[in-house]
BAKOLRO-776167 format. One line per 3 residues: for each residue x, y, z of N, C-alpha, C, O. Coordinates in nm, 3 decimals, decimal comma, always signed. Each point is the difference from the previous one (the first is absolute). Layout:
BEGIN
X Y Z X Y Z X Y Z X Y Z ~ ...
END
This chain:
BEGIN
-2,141 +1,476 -2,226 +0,075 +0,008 +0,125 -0,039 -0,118 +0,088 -0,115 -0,001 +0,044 ~ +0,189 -0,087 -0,015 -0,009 -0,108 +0,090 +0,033 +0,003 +0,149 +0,119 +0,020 +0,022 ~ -0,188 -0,033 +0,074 -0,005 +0,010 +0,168 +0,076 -0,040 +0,061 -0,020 -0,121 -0,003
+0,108 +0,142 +0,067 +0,129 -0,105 +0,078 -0,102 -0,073 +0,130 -0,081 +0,036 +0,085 ~ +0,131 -0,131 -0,125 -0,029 -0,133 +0,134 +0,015 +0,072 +0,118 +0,091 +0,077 +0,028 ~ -0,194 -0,109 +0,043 +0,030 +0,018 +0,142 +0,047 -0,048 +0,107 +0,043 +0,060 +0,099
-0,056 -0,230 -0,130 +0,093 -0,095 +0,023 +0,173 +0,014 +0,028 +0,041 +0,085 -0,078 ~ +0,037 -0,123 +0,136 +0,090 -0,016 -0,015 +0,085 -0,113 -0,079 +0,017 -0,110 +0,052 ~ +0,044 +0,149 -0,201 +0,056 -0,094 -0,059 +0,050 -0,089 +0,108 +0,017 +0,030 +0,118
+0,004 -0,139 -0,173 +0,053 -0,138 +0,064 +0,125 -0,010 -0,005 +0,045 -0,101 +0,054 ~ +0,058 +0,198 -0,118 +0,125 -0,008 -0,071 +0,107 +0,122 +0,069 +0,111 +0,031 -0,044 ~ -0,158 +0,010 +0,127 +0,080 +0,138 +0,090 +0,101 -0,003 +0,127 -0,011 +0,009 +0,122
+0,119 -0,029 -0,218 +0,171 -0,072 +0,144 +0,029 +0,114 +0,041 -0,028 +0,094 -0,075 ~ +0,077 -0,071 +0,176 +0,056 +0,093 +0,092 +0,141 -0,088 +0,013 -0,012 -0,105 +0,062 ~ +0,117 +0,130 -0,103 +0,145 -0,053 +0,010 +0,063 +0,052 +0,072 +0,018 +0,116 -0,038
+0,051 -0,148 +0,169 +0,123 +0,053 +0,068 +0,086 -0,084 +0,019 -0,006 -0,103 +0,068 ~ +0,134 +0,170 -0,162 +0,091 -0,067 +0,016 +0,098 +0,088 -0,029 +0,003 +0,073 -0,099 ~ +0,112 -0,081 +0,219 +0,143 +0,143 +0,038 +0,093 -0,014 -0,138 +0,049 +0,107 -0,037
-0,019 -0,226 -0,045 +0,097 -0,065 -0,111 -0,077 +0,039 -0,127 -0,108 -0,035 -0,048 ~ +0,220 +0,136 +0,003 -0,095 +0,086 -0,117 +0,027 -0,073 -0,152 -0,049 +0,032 -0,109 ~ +0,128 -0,121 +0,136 -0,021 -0,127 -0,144 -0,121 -0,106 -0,002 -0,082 -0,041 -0,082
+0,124 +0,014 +0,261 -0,106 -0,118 -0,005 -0,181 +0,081 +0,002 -0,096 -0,073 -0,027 ~ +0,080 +0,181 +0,051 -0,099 +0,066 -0,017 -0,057 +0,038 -0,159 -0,114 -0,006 -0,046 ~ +0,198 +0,032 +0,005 +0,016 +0,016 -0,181 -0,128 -0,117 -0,056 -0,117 -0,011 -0,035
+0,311 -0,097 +0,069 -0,076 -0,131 -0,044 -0,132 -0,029 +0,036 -0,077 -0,036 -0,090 ~ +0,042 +0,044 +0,191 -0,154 -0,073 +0,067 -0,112 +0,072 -0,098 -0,091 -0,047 -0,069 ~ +0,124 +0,143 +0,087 -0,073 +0,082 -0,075 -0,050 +0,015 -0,071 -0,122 +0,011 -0,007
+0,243 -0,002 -0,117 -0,026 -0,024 -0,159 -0,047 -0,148 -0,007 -0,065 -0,026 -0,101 ~ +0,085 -0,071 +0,183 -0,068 -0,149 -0,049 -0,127 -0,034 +0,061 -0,049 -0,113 -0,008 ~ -0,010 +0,219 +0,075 -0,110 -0,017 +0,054 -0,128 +0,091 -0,077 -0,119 -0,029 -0,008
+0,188 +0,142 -0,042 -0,072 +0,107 -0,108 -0,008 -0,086 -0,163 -0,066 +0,018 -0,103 ~ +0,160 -0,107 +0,141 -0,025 -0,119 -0,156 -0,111 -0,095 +0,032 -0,069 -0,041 -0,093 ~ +0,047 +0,008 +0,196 -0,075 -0,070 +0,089 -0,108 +0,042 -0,014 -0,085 -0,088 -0,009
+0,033 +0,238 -0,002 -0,136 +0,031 -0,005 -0,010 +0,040 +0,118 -0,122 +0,020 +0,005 ~ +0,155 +0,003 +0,083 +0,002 +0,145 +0,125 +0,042 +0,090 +0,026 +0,122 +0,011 +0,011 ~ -0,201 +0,083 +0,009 +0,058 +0,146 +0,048 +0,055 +0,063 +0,125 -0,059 +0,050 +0,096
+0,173 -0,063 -0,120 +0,127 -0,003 +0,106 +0,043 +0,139 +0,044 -0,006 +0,088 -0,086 ~ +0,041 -0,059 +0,190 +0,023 +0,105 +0,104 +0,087 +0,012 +0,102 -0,037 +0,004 +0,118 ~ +0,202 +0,005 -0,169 +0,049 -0,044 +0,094 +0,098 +0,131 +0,078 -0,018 +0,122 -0,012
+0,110 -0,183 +0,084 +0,005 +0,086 +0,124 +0,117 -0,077 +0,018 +0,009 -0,117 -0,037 ~ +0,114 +0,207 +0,113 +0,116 -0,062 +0,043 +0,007 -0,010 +0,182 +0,093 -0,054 +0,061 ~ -0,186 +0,104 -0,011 -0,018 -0,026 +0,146 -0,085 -0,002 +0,001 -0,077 +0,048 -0,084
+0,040 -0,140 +0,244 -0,124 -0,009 +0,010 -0,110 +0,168 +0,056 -0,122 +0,011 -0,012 ~ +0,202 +0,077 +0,060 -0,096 +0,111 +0,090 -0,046 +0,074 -0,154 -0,118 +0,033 -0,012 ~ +0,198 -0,012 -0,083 -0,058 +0,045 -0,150 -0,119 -0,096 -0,049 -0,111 +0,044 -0,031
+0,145 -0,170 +0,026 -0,106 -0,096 -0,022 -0,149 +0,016 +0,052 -0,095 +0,024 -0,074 ~ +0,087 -0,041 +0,226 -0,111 +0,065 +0,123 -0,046 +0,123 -0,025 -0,116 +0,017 +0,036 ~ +0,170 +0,074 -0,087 -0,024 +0,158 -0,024 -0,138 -0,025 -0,125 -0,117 +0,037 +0,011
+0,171 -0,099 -0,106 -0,069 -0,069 -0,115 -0,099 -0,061 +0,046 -0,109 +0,046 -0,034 ~ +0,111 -0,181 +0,136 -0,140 -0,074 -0,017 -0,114 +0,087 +0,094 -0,120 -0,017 +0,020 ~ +0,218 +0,119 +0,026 -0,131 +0,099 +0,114 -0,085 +0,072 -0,126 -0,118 +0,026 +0,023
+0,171 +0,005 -0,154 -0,064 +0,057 -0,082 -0,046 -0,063 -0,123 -0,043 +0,073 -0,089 ~ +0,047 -0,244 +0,067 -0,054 -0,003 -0,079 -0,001 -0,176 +0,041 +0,067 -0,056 +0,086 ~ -0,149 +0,008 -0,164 -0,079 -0,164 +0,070 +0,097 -0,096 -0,124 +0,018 +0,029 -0,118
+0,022 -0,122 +0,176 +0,063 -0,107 -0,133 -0,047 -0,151 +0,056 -0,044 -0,025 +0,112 ~ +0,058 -0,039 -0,189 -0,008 -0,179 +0,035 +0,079 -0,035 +0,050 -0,027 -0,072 +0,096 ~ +0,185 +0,099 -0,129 +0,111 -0,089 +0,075 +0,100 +0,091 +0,054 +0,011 +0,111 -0,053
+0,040 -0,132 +0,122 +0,105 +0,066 +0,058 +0,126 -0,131 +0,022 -0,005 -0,092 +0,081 ~ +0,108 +0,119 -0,176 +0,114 -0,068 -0,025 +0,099 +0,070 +0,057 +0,005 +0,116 -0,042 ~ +0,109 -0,153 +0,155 +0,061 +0,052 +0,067 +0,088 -0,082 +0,088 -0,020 -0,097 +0,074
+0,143 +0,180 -0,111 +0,197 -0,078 +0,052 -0,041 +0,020 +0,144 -0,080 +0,076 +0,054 ~ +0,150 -0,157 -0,016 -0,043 -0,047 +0,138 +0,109 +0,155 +0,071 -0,070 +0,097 +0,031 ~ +0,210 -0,080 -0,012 +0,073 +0,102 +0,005 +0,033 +0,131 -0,113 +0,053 +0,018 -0,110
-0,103 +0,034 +0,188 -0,001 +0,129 -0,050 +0,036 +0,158 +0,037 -0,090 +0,042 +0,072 ~ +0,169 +0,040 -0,092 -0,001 +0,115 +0,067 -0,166 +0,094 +0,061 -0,116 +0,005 -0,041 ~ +0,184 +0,047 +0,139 -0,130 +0,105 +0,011 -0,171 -0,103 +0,127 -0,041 +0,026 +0,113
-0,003 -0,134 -0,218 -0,059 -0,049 +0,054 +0,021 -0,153 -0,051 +0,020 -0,029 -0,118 ~ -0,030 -0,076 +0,237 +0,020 -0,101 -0,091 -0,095 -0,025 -0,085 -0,072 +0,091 -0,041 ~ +0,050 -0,270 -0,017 -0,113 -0,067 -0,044 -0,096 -0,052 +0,079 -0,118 -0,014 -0,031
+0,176 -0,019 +0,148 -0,090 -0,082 +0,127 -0,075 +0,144 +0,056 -0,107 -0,052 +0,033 ~ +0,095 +0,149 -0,011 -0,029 +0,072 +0,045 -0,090 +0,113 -0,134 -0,109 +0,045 +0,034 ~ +0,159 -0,014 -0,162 -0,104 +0,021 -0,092 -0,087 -0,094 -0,018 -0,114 +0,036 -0,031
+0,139 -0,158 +0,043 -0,189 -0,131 -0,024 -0,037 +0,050 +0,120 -0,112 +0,049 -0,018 ~ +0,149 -0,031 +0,151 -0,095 +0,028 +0,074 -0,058 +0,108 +0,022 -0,114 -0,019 +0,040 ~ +0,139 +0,115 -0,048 -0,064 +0,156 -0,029 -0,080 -0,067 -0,150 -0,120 +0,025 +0,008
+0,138 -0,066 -0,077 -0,043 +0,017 -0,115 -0,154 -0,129 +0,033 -0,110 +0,030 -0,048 ~ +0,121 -0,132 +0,110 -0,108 -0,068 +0,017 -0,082 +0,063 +0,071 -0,121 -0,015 -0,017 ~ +0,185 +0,124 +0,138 -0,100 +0,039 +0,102 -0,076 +0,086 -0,080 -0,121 -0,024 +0,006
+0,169 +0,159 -0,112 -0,071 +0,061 -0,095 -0,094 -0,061 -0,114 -0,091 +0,068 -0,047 ~ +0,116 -0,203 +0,003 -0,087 -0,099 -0,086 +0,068 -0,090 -0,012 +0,106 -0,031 -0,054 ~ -0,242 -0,043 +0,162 +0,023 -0,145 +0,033 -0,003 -0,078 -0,106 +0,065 -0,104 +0,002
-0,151 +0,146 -0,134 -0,034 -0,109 -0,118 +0,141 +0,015 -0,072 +0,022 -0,089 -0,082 ~ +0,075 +0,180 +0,096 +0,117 +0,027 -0,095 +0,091 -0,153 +0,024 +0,034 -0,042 +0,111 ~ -0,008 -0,023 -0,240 +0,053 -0,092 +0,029 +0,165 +0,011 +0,008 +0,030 +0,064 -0,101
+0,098 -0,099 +0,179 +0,109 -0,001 +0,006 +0,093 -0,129 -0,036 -0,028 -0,120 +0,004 ~ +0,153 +0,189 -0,041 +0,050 -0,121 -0,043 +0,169 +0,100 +0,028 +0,026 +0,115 -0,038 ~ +0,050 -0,197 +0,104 +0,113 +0,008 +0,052 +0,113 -0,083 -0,148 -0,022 -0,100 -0,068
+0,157 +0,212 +0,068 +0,084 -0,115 -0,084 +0,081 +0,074 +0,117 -0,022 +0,095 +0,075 ~ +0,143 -0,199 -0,102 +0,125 +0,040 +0,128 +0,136 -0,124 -0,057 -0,003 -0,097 -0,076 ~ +0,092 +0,150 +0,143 +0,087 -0,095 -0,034 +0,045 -0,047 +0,123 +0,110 -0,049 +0,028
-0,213 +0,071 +0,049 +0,034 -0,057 +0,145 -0,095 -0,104 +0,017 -0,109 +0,002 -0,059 ~ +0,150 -0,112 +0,152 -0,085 -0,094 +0,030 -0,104 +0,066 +0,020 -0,005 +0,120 +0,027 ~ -0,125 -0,228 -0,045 -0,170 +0,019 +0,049 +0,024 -0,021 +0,157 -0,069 +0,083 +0,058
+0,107 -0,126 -0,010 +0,043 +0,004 +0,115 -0,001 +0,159 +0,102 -0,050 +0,024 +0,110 ~ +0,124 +0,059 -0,201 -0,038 +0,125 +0,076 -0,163 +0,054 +0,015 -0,031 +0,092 +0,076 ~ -0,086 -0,180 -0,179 -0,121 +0,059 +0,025 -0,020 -0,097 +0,138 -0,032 +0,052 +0,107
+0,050 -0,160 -0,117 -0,051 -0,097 +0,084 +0,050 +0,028 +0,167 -0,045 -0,068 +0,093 ~ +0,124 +0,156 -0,078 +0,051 +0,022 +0,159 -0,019 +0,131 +0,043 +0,029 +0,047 +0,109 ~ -0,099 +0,027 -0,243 -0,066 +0,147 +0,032 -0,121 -0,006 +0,050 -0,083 -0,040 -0,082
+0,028 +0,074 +0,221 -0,124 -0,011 +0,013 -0,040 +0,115 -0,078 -0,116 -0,013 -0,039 ~ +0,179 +0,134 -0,001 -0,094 +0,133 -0,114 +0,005 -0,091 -0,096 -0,083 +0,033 -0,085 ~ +0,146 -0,148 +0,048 -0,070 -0,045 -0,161 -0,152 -0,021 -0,010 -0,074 -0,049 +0,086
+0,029 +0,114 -0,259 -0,109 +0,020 -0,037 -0,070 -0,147 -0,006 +0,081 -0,088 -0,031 ~ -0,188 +0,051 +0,050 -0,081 -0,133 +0,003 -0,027 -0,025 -0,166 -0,042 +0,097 -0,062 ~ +0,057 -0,182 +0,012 -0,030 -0,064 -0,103 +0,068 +0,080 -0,131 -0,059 +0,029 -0,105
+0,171 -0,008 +0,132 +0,102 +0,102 -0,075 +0,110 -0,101 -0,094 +0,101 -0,039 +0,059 ~ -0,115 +0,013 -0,150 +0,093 -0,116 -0,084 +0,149 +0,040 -0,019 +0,014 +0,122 -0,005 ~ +0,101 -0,194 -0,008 +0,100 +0,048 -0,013 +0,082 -0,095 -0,144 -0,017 -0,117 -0,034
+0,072 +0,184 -0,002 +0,084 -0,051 -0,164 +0,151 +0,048 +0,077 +0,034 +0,114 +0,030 ~ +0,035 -0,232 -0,011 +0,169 +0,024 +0,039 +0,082 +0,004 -0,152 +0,000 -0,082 -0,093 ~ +0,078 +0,236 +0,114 +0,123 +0,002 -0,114 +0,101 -0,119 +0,028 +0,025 -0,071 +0,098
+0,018 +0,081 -0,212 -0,013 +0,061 -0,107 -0,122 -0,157 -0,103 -0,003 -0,123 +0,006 ~ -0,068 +0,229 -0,081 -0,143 -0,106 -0,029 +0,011 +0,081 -0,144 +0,065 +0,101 -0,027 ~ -0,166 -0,195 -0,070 +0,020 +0,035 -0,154 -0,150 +0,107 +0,029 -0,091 +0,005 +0,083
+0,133 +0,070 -0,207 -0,162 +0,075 -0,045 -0,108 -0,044 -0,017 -0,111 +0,044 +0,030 ~ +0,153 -0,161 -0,092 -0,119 -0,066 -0,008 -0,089 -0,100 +0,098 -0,122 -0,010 -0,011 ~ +0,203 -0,062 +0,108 -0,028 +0,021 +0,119 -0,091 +0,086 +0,090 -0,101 -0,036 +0,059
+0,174 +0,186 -0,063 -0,085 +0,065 +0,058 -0,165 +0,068 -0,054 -0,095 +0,031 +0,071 ~ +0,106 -0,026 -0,182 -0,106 +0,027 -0,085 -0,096 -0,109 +0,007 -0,117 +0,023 -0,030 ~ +0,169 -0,195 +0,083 -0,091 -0,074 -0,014 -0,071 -0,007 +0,151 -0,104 -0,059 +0,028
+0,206 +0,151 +0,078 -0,069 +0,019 +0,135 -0,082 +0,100 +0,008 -0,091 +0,012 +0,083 ~ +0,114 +0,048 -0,149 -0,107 +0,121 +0,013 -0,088 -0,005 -0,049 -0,095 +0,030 +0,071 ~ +0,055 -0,074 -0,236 -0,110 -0,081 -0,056 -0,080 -0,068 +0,077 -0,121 +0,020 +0,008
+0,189 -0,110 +0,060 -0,033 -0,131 +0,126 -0,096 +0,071 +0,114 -0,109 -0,043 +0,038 ~ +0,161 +0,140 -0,002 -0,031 +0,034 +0,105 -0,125 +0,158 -0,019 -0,096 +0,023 +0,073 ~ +0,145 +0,065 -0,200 -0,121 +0,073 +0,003 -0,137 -0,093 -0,077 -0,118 +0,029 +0,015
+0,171 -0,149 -0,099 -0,129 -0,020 -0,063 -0,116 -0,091 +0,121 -0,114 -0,034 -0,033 ~ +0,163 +0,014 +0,144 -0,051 -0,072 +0,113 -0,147 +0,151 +0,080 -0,117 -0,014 +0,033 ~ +0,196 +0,119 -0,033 -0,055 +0,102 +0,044 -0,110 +0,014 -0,097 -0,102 +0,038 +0,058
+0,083 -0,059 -0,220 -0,046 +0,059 -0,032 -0,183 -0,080 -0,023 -0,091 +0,068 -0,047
END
């Protein structure tokens, strides 16, 4: 019988995103990727989740029903600050940049972007944390 880590894997996405193809997709190419993915079609389902359980990234559509994205990174940084975020949107970066609630040091990937792309931001960006 072998002990589970107490650590938190390095590999644990929290996904919100309202577009239940483009959620699919992210998904399945990120679980090919070698992370264990958790996703959510709004953000207040998403938040419900990170109150109960700790992940590395939190990937999340900028608009969303229920709660947005600008507003789940920030509940979600104020609950763990080390959780790293990463915004996709098909809206300009521009909407983080004139939000004073935008999250501080929160990366953004504008749609429409390849998989591989995003897999090489997230790589990028959790292997920096680690």
């Amino acid at each position: 019988m072998t002990a589970k880590p107490s650590r938190l894997p390095q590999r644990r996405i929290l996904l919100a995103e309202d577009d239940d193809s483009m959620r699919a997709f992210i998904e399945r190419a990120l679980v090919k990727a070698g992370y264990e993915v958790t996703s959510f079609a709004n953000g207040r389902d998403a938040f419900e989740r990170l109150q109960q359980e700790a992940f590395t990234l939190l990937l999340t559509d900028i608009v969303m029903p229920q709660m947005d994205g600008i507003e789940l990174a920030r509940r979600a940084a104020d609950l763990d600050p080390d959780l790293k975020i990463m915004f996709i949107t098909g809206f300009a970066a521009v909407t983080l940049n004139t939000s004073s609630k935008a999250v501080r040091d929160a990366q953004v990937l504008s749609k429409p972007f390849h998989l591989k792309d995003l897999v090489r931001e997230i790589d990028r960006l959790l292997g920096a944390s680690q």
